[in-house]
N, C-alpha and C positions, 0 to 999 in steps of 0.2 A: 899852308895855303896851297890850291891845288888851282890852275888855271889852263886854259886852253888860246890857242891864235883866233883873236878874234875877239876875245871877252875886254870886258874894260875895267878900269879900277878906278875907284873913288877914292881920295886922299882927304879926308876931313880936314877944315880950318883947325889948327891951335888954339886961338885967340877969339876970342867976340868981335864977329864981323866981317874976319877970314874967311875969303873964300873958300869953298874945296877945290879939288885940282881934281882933273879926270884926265885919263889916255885909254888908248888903247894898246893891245901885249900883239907885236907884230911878228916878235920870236921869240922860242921855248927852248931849249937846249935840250934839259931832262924831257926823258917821256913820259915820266912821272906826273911832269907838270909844274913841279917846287922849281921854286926863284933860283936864281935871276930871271928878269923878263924884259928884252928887248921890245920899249914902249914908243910911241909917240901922245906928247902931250898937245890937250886939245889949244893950251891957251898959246903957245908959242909954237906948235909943232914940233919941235926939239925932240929929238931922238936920243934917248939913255938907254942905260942899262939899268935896273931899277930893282932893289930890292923891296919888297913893301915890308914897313912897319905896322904895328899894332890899330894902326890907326885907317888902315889900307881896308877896304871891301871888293870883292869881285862883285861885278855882274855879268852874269854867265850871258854872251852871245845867244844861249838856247830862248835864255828869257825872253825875248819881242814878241 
């Protein structure tokens, strides 16, 4: 997974009827871009350290 500051990620529900989760990657350590990614999430604000799973999508910042 390759991201940049600024992009966001989509965390698909599990379950039938789960929500997804979204944040935003507010630091990248690598300059590569690979994870970890210092996020904030939309629903709580809460600030991680975030690996994404299989289940994780970017949306590139470039995209809007």
């Amino acid at each position: 997974m390759f991201a940049k500051v600024g992009d966001r990620i989509v965390v698909r529900g599990h379950r039938m009827g789960q929500a997804d989760r979204r944040c935003v990657i507010l630091k990248i350590d690598h300059e590569d871009g690979e994870p970890p990614y210092v996020v904030q999430w939309d629903d709580s604000e809460r600030q991680d350290l975030y690996f994404p799973g299989s289940d994780a999508t970017v949306i590139s910042s470039d995209s809007k």
